[in-house]
SEDREN-506477 format. One line per 2 residues: number of its first residue (from 1); their letters; for each residue x, y, z of C-alpha. Coordinates in nm, 3 decimals. Layout:
NUM = a = X:Y:Z  ...
END
This chain:
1 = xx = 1.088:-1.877:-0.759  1.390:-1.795:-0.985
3 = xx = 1.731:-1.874:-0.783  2.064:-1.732:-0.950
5 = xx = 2.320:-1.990:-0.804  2.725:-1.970:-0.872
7 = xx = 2.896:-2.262:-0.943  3.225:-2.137:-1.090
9 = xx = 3.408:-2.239:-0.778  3.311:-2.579:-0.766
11 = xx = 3.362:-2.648:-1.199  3.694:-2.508:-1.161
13 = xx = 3.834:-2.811:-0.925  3.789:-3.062:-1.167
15 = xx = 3.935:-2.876:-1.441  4.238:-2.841:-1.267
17 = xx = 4.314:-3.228:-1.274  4.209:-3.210:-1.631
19 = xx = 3.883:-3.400:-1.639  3.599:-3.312:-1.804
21 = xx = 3.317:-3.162:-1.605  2.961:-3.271:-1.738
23 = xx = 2.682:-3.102:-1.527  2.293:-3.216:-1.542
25 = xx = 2.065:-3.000:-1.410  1.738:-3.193:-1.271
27 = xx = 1.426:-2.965:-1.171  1.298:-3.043:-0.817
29 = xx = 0.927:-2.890:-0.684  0.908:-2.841:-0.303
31 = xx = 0.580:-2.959:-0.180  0.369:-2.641:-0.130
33 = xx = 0.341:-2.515:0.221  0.076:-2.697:0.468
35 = xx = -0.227:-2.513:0.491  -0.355:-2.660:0.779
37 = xx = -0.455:-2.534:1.128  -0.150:-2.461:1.355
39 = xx = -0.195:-2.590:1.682  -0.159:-2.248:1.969
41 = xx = 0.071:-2.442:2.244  0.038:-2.178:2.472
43 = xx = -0.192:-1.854:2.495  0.159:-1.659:2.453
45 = xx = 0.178:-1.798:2.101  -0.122:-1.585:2.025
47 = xx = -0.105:-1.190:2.001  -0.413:-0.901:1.970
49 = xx = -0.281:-0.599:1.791  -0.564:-0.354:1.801
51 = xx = -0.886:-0.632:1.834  -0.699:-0.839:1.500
53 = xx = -0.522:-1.163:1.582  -0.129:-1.203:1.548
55 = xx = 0.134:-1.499:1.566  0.465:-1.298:1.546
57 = xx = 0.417:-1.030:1.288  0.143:-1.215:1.065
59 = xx = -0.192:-1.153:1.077  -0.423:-1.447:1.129
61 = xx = -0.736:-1.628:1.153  -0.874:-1.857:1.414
63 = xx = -1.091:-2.164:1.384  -1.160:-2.522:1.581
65 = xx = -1.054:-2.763:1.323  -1.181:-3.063:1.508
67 = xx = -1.553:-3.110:1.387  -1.596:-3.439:1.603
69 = xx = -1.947:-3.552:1.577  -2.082:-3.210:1.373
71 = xx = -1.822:-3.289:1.075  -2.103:-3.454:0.830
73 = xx = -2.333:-3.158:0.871  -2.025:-2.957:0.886
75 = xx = -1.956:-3.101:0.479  -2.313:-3.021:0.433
77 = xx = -2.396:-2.702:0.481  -2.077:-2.445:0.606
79 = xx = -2.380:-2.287:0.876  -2.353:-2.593:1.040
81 = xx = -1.986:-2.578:1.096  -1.725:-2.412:1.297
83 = xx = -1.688:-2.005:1.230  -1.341:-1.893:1.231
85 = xx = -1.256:-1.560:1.428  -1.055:-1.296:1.229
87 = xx = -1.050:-1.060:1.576  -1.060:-1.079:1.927
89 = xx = -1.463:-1.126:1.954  -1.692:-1.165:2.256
91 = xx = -1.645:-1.521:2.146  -1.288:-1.620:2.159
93 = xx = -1.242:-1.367:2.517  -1.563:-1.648:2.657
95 = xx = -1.358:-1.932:2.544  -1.036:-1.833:2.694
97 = xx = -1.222:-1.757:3.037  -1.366:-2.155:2.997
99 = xx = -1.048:-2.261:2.956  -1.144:-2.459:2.616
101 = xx = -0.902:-2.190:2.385  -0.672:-2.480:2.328
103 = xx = -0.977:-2.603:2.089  -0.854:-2.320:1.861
105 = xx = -0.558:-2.372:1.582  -0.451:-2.053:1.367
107 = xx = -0.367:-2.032:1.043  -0.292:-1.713:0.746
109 = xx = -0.437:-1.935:0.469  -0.634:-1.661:0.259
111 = xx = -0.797:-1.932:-0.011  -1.136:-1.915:0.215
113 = xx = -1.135:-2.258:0.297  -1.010:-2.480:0.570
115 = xx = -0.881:-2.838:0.687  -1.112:-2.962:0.948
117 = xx = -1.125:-3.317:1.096  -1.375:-3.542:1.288
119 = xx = -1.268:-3.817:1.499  -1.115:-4.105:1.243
121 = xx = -1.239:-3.944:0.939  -0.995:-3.828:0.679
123 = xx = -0.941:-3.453:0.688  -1.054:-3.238:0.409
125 = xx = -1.108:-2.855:0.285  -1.452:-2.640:0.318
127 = xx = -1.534:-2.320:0.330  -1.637:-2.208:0.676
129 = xx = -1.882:-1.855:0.786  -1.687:-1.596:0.965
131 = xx = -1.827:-1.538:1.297  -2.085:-1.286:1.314
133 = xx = -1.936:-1.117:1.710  -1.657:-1.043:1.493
135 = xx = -1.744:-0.856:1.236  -1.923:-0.675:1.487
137 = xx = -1.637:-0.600:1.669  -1.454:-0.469:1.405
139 = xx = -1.767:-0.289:1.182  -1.665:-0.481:0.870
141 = xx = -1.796:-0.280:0.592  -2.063:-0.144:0.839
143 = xx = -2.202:-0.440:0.966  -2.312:-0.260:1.294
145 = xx = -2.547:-0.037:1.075  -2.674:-0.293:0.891
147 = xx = -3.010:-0.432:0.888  -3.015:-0.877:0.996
149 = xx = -3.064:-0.948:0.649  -2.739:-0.763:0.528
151 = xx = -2.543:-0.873:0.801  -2.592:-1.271:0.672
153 = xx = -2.498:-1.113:0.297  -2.209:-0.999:0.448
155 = xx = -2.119:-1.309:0.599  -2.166:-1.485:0.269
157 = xx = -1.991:-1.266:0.086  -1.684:-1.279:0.297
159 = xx = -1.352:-1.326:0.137  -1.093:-1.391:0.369
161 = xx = -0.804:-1.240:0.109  -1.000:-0.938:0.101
163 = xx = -0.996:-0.920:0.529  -0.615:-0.984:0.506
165 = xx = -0.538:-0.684:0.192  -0.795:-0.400:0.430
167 = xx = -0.611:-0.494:0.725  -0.279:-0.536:0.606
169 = xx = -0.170:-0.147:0.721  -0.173:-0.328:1.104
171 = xx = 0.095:-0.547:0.984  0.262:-0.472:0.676
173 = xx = 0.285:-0.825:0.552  0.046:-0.961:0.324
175 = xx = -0.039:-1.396:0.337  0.045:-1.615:-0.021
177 = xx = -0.263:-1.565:-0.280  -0.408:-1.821:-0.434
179 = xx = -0.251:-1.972:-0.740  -0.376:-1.861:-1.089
181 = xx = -0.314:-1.894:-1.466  -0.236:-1.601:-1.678
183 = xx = -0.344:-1.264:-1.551  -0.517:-1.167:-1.908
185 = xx = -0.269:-0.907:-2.007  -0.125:-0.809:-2.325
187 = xx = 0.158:-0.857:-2.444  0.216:-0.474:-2.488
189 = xx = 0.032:-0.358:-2.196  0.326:-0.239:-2.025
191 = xx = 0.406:0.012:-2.327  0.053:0.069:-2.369
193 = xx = 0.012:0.135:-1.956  0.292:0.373:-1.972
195 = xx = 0.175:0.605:-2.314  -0.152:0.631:-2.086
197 = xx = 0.005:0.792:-1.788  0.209:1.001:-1.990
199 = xx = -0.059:1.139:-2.181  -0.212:1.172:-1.855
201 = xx = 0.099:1.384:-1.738  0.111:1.150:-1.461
203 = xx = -0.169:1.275:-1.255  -0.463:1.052:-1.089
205 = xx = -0.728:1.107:-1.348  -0.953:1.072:-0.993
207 = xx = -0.771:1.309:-0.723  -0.593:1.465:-0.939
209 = xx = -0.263:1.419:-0.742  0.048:1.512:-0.934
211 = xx = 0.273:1.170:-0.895  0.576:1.262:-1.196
213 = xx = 0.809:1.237:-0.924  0.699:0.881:-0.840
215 = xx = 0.581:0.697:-1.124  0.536:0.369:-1.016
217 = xx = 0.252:0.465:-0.779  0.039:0.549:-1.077
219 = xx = -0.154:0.287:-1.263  -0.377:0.233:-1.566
221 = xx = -0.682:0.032:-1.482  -0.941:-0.111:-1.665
223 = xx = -1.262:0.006:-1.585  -1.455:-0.279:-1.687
225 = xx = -1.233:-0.543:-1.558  -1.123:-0.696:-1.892
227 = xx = -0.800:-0.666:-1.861  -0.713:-0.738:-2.269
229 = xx = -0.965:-0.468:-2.350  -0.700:-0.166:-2.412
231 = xx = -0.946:0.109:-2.619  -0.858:0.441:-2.471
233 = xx = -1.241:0.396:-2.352  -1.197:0.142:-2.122
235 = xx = -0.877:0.288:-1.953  -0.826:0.500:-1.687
237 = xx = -0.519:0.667:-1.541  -0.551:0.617:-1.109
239 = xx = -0.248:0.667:-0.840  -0.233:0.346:-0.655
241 = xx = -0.511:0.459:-0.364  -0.759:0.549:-0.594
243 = xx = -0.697:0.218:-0.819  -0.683:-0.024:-0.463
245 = xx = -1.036:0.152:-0.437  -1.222:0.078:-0.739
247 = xx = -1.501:-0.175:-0.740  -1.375:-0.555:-0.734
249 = xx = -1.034:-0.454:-0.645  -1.047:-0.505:-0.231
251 = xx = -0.806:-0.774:-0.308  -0.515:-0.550:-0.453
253 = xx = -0.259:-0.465:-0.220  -0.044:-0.115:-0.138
255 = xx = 0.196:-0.103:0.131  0.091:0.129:0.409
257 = xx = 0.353:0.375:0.281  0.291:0.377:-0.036
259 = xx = -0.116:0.517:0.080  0.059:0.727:0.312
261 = xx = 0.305:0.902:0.042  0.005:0.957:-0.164
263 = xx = -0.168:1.116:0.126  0.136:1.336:0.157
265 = xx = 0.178:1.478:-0.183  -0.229:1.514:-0.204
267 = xx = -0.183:1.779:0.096  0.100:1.911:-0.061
269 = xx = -0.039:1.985:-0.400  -0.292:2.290:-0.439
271 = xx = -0.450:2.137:-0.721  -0.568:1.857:-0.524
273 = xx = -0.940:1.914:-0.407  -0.978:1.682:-0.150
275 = xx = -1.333:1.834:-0.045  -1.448:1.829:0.304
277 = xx = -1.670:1.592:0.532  -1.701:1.261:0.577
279 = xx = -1.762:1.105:0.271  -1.393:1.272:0.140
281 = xx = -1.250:1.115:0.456  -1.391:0.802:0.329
283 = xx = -1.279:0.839:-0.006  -0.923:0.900:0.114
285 = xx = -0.869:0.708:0.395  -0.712:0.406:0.462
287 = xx = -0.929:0.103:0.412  -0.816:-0.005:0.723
289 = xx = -1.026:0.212:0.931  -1.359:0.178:0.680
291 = xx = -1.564:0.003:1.017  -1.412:0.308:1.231
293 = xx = -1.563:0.543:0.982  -1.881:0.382:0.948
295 = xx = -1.929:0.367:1.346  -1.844:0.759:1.389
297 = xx = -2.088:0.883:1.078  -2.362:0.698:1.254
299 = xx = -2.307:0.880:1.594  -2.242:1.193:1.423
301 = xx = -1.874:1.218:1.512  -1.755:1.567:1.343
303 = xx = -1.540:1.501:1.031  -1.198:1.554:1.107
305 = xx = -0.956:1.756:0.909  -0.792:1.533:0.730
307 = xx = -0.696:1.159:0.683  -0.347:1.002:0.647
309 = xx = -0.144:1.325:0.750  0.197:1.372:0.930
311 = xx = 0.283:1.489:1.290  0.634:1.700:1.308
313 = xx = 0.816:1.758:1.579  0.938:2.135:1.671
315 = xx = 1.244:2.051:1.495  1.034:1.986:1.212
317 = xx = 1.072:1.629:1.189  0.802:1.410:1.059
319 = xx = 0.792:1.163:1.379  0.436:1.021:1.361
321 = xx = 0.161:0.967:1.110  -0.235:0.951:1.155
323 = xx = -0.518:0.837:1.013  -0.740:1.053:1.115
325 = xx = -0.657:1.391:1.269  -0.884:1.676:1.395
327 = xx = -0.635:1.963:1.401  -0.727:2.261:1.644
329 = xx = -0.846:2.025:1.935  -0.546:1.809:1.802
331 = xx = -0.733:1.484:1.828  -0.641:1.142:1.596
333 = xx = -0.640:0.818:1.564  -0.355:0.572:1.480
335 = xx = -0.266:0.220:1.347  0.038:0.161:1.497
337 = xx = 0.135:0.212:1.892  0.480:0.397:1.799
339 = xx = 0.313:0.715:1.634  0.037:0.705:1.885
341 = xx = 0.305:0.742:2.107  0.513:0.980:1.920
343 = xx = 0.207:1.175:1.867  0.145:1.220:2.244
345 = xx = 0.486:1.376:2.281  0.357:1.629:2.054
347 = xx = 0.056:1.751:2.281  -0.169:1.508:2.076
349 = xx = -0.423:1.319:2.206  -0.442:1.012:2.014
351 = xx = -0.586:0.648:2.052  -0.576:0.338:1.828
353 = xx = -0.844:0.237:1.572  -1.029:-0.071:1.775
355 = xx = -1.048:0.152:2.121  -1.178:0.452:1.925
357 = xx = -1.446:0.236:1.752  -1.528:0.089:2.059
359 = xx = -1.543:0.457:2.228  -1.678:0.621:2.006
361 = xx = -1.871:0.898:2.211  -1.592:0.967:2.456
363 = xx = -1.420:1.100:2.136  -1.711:1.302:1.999
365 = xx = -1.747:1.458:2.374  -1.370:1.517:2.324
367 = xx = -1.422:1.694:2.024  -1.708:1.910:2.090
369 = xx = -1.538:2.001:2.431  -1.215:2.097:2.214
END
């Protein structure tokens, strides 16, 4: 971190007696930031926002970091260990009726690994599964409709940076990445990036969404992830959805309203074919609600109308926003409690993303009722 500090004040006293003012500069590292388990004190230090666990306004994970007699097969073989929880599963609800949740400690560490100790052994880092109950709570990437062999892929192939970047929309806020050497670049990719989106008149060679009035939400990305390849061949012109989208970049992170200004100018622009059905409403959405999407396709939930759109007011004020929306029974589904709320004021009925997916057919009966 670059720090711009003024010292003029403080060289100009000893000038004024004359002297002359020598300064050494010495560069001092702060140790990095503990990525161990943080104890919960109380249950109070430990908030659900929509089925995803919270400490303030972070978003984090849950594990039991004491391995006791289980932390030798725990170094062996991570299946043998302690899951962490990334929601609020059938799991951690059992252990808080037991009255054994102060096992857990919480932590936003999104390297994949974590500090576990047993008895008078020295701690150390290993990777630990995610627990199963909660990715079914959630329908990560689908895992209700998949098949028991998929479901283990999908706990092996769980990246916890990945959980934190789809979810981030809940919370805005996005935990420290990893650090990494050089990201590959050119030196003149930034010239390079922008002579591709001008050429491209600065519309999303994938929707098509006209973004000249807000350049920096357009990107040029390398379709086969080298990122010093720059032939005209391997580079594609995306808005910042589209580019989050593409395959291997789950990690890459867009602000909610960034998504949600992309959304807008989409509807806005005639030119932009969003198509109809559900796999459009997949393409579009938020990542955030991919499980909720999954979960209504497989109990044939009508597509809504659109994804990501705004609510006005009769004044005409934009006073809510929702991710899904179903516009002549005016049904949808929100993130965050105040447009749910605002939404409501508006003759909407709307609900948040967990209860929906958990409810699923009270809002198909709702629909075909509407």
């Amino acid at each position: 971190m670059k720090l711009n500090v003024d010292l003029s004040a403080l060289l100009a006293q000893p000038k004024k007696m004359g002297d002359t003012v020598v300064v050494v500069f010495r560069e001092t590292r702060l140790p990095p930031l503990s990525r161990e388990g943080v104890k919960l004190e109380t249950l109070d230090d430990l908030r659900v926002v929509d089925g995803l666990l919270a400490h303030g306004n972070a978003q984090v994970v849950l594990y039991i970091q004491d391995h006791s007699f289980n932390f030798e097969r725990a170094l062996e073989s991570p299946r043998d260990a302690n899951k962490f929880h990334i929601s609020e599963c059938k799991t951690i609800r059992d252990m808080r009726a037991s009255g054994r949740f102060e096992r857990y400690v919480m932590t936003n560490n999104a390297s994949g690994k974590f500090y576990i100790t047993g008895g008078w052994r020295e701690g150390v880092y290993i990777k630990l599964n995610v627990c199963m109950n909660c990715l079914e709570k959630l329908n990560y990437k689908g895992y209700r409709q998949k098949a028991k062999s998929e479901r283990y892929e999908t706990v092996r192939q769980f990246q916890a940076e990945e959980f934190f970047e789809k979810y981030s929309s809940f919370f805005g806020s996005f935990p420290s990445r990893q650090s990494g050497g050089k990201d590959g670049y050119t030196d003149d990719w930034a010239v390079i990036s922008r002579q591709m989106r001008e050429e491209a008149g600065f519309f999303c060679q994938e929707c098509q969404v006209d973004l000249s009035a807000h350049p920096r939400l357009l990107h040029t990305h390398h379709m086969n992830g080298v990122k010093h390849d720059n032939s005209k061949l391997n580079l594609k012109v995306l808005c910042i959805d589209c580019h989050s989208k593409e395959l291997n970049h789950e990690r890459m992170h867009v602000p909610r309203k960034d998504r949600l200004t992309v959304s807008r100018l989409r509807r806005e622009q005639a030119q932009v074919d969003l198509g109809s059905g559900w796999d459009a409403i997949a393409k579009f959405a938020d990542p955030a609600i991919e499980g909720l999407i999954a979960q209504c396709r497989a109990a044939d939930v009508p597509a809504p109308d659109e994804c990501g759109v705004d609510i006005d007011n009769e004044a005409g004020e934009v006073v809510a926003s929702l991710e899904l929306a179903w516009w002549k029974p005016k049904i949808g589904v929100a993130i965050h409690e105040q447009d749910i709320e605002a939404a409501r004021q508006c003759g909407w009925r709307v609900d948040k993303v967990n209860y929906t997916l958990e409810h699923v057919h009270q809002l198909k009966a709702a629909l075909f009722a509407g």
